[in-house]
N, C-alpha and C positions, 0 to 999 in steps of 0.2 A: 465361683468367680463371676458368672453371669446374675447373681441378684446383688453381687457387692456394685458393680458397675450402673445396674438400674438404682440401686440406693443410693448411690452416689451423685448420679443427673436425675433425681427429685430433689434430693437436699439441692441442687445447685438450685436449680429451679426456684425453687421455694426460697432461698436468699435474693437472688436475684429478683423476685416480684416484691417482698420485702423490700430490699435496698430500693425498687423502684417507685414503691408508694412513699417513702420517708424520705424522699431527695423532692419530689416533686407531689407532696400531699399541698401544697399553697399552691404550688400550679393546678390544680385538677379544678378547687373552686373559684378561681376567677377562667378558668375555661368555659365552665358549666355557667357561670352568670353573663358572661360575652355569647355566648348560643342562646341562650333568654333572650337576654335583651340589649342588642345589637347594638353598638354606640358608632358614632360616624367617626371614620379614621382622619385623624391630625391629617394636615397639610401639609406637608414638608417644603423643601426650596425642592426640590428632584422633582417631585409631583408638580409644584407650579411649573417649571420651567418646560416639562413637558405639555403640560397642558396651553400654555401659553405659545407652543410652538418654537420657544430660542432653544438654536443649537448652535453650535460652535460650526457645523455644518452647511448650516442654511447661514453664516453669515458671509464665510467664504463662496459660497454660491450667490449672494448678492454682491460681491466684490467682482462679480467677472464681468457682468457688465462695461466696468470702469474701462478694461483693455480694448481698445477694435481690432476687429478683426475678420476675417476675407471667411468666404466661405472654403475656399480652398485648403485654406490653415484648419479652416475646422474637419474637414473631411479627413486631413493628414492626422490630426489629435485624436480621431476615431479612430482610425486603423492603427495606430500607436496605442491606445488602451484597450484596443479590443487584442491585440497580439500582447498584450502586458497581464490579459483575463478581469480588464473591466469593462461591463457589458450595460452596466448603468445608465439610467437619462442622465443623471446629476454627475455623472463621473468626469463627464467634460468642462462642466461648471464648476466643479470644485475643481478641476486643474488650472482653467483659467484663473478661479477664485485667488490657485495658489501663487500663482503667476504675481500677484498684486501683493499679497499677504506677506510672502517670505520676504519681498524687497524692504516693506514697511519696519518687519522685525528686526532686522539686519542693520535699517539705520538707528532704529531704539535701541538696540544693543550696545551701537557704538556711539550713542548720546550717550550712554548712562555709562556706560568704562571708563567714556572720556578719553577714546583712539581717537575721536576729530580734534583733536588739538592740538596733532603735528602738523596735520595737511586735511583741514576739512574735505574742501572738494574733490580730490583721490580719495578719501576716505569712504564719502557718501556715495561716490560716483561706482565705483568698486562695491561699495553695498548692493546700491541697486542694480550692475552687471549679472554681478552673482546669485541676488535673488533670484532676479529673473529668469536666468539661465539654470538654475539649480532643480524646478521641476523635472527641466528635461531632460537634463542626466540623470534624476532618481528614476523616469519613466524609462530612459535608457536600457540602465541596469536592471529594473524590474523585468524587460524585455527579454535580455540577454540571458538571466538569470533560470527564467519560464521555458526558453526556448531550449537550453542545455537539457534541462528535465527533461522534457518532450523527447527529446533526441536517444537523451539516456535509456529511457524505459520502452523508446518503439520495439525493440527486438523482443520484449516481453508481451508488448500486447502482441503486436504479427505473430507470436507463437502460441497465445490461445486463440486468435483468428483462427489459424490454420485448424488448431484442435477441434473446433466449433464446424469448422467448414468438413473438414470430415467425417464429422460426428453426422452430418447430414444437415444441417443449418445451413439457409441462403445466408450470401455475401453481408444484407440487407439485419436478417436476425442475429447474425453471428458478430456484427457491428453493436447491435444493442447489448447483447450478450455479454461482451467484453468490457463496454463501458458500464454497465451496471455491476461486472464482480472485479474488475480492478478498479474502483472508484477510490481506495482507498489506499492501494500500494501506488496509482500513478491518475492524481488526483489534475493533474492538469491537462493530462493527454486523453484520459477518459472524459473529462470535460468538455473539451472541442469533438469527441465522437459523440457527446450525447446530444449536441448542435446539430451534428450530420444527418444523427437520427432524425430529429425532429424537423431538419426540412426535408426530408424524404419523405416523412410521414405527411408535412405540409402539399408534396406534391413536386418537387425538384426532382429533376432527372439526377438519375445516381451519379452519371460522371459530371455535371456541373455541380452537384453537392458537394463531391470528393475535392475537383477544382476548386470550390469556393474553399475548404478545408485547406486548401495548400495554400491560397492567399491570406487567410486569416490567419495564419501559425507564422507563417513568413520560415519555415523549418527547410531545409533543405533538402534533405532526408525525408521528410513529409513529401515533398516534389517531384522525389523519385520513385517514391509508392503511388501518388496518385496515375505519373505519368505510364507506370507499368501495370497498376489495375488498368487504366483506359486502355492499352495495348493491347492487353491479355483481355475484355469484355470486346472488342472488337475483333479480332484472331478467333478468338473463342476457345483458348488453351483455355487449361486448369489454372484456376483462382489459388488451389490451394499449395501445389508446387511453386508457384512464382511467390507467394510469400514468404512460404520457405524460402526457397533460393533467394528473394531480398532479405530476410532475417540474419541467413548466415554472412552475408554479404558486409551486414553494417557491424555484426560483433567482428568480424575481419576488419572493418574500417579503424572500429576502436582499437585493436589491439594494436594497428597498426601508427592511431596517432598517440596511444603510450609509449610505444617506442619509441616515434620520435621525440615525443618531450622526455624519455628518458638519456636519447643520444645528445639532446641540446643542454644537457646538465654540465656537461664538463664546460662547455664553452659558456654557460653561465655563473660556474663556480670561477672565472678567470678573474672578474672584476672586484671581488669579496679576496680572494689571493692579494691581490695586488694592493689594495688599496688600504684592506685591513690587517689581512693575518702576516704577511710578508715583513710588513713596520715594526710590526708587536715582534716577528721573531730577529728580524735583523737585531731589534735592539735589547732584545736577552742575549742572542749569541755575540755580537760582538758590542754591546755593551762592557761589560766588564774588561775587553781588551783596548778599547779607545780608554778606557779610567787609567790601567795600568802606564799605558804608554804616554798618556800628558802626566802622569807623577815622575815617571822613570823622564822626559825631557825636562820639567819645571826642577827636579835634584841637575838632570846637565847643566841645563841656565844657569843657576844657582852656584856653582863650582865653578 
């Protein structure tokens, strides 16, 4: 049995090397003549456009210009992309960028439909509202969006903190420790710890790192662990019981705002009752008896 199966994976073999020189014998010597003698690769439109520097990127980054604006607004547009996880120079250029761009498209859109020609001026005016305003609800959303995750997966990191910290790991390593091996199940929340790290490594004291962490997530949850690390390094209790006891604290929170959106379902099933399925059944059930009883009067009329 054991030389039938070795006879079997050389014949494979031997086919298979077969099949691979007669599928690609034309490819071997124009491979072998390009290793010779080297020819300069065509120019594509991809290759110029890079090398020439246009992107679709850098043109909305010269559209931001076009808008003024305060440095105050700028300061607020950083802490809105930096809580969204954009930590870019250009990330605020291309918001403004977008800021210009989306209104522009909005009204070519309804040039070319030919929606301005019930009511131009509501039409354009209304374009460019929404443009404008339309960055800041997607940066909104991307906010809100970030910040759920964040929320969702703390009680999973605080519980290899803790593992870490009792494994004998300072506060400090067992911080890196975590962002480096849940980088991939909680890619956002490890992200703002590997921040933390790095300005501790910079030289930032631990509790204005951890602070600066809670400003920059804008997390709630996040606020309450910085606030009880700083409690707990001050008292000088154990690090690694008060994370416990915060971990189990916040899967209690959850479980307990499932419940409520599970109690708020009947009082939301009311308006779907009412407005849809109630009409549809009034007029199967007594459908057919409002038919009967205008035939049985239109025969009394009728006599």
């Amino acid at each position: 049995m054991g030389l039938v199966i070795v006879a079997f994976c050389v014949i494979f073999l031997l086919v298979a090397s077969g099949a691979t020189l007669l599928f690609y014998r034309d490819a071997l010597p124009q491979r072998i003549a390009e290793a010779i003698n080297p020819r300069p690769k065509q120019r594509t439109l991809l290759t110029t456009i890079r090398q020439t520097g246009f992107s679709i990127g850098g043109v909305v980054e010269q559209m931001e210009r076009v808008l003024p604006k305060s440095q105050a607004e700028i300061s607020v547009a950083l802490q809105r992309l930096t809580r969204a996880g954009y930590r870019n120079e250009s990330a605020i250029k291309v918001f403004y960028g977008c800021k210009v761009l989306v209104p522009l498209v909005l009204c070519l859109i309804c040039l070319i439909s030919n929606l301005s020609s019930m009511s131009p001026f509501f039409v354009y005016a209304s374009a460019l509202g929404l443009g404008f305003l339309a960055p800041d609800f997607w940066l909104g959303r991307m906010i809100k969006t970030r910040q759920k995750k964040m929320q969702k997966g703390l009680p999973d990191v605080l519980d290899l903190l803790v593992i870490c910290i009792e494994a004998g790991l300072s506060l400090d390593q067992a911080t890196a420790r975590t962002a480096e091996e849940l980088k991939n199940a909680q890619p956002e929340l490890c992200d703002e710890f590997g921040v933390l790290v790095l300005e501790q490594r910079a030289g930032r004291a631990r509790a204005d790192a951890w602070k600066h962490l809670a400003e920059r997530t804008g997390v709630d949850s996040i606020k309450n662990l910085v606030s009880v690390l700083v409690q707990s390094e001050q008292f000088g209790t154990s690090v690694a019981k008060t994370l416990r006891v915060h971990a189990d604290t916040l899967r209690e929170q959850r479980i307990q705002q499932v419940e409520e959106m599970a109690a708020k379902t009947s009082v939301k099933l009311v308006f779907p009752l009412v407005f849809f399925i109630f009409p549809a059944l009034f007029l199967v059930v007594l459908g057919p008896a409002v038919i009967t009883m205008m035939e049985q009067f239109q025969q009394f009329l009728s006599n």
